[in-house]
C-alpha positions as CSV (number, residue, x, y, z in Angstrom):
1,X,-4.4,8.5,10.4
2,X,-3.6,6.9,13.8
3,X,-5.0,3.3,15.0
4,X,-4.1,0.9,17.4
5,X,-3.2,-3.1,17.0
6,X,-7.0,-3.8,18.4
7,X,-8.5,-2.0,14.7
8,X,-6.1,-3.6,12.7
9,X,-6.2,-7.2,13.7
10,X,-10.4,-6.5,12.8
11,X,-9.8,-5.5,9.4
12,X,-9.5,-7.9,6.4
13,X,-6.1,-8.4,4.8
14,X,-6.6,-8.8,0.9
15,X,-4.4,-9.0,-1.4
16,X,-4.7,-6.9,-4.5
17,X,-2.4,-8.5,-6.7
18,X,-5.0,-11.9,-6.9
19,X,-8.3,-10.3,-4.8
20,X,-7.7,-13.3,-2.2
21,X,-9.0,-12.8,1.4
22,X,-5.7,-13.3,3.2
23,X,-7.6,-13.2,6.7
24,X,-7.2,-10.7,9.7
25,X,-3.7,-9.8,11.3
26,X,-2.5,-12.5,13.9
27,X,0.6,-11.0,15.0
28,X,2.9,-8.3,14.5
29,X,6.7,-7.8,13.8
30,X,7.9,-4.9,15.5
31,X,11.5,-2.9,15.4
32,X,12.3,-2.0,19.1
33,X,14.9,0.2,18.4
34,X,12.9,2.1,15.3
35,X,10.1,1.8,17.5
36,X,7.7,0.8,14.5
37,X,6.1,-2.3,13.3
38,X,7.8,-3.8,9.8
39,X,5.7,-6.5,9.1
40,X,1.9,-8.1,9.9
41,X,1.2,-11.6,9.8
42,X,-2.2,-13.7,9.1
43,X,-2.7,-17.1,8.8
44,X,-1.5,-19.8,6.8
45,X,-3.8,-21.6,4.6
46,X,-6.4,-23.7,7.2
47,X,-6.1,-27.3,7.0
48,X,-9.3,-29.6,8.1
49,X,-12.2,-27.4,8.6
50,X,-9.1,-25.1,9.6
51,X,-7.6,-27.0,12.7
52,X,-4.7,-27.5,11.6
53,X,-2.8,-24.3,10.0
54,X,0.1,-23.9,8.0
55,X,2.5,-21.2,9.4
56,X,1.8,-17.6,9.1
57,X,2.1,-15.6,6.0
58,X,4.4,-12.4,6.5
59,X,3.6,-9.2,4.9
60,X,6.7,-6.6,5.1
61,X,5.1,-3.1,6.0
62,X,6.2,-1.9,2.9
63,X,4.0,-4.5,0.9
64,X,0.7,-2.6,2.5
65,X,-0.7,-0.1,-0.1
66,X,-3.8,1.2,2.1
67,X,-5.1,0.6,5.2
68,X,-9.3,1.5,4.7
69,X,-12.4,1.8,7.5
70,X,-12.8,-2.2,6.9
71,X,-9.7,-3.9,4.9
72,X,-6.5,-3.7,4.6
73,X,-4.8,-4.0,0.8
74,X,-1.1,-5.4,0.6
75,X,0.5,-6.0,-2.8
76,X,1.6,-10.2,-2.7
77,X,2.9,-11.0,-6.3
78,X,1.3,-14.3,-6.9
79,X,3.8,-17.3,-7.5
80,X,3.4,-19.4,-10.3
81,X,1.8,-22.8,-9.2
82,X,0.6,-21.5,-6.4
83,X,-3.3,-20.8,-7.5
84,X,-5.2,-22.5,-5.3
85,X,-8.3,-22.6,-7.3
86,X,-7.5,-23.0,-10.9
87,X,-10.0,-22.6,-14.0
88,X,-12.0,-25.9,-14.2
89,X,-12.8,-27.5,-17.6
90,X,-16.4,-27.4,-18.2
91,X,-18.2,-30.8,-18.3
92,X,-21.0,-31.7,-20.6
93,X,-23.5,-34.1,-19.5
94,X,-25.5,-35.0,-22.1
């Protein structure tokens, strides 16, 4: 399969290991003397209504497992404490 940088950046990076929406590529690592790219980047986590951005998430070339018509899957390992959204406790209202 051949593509260019233009249908990458539009495709969604998820990552399979937690199902998160990483975002779309922002920037590319490429070896000059290879003549290949070795890593994709996306965006850090947003800040305020996403102004303000953390920096950029690297994902080695290696850690992409299938690049589809509309997404892009990478394999992240998830590091402990760093679940953003962790299981709330119910509450009862009675």
């Amino acid at each position: 399969m051949a593509c260019n940088t233009n249908s990458l950046s539009s495709k969604l990076v998820i990552n399979v290991c937690d199902a998160r929406r990483l975002g779309h590529i922002c920037n590319y690592e490429i070896d000059l003397c290879e003549g290949r790219i070795t890593a994709v980047f996306v965006p850090g986590e947003g800040g305020f209504w996403g102004l303000s951005r953390n920096s950029e998430i690297r994902i080695p070339w290696d850690k992409i497992r299938k690049i589809g018509e509309d997404a892009i899957l990478v394999e992240l390992p998830v590091m402990p404490g760093e679940c953003k959204n962790p299981p709330q406790k119910k509450k009862w209202f009675w």
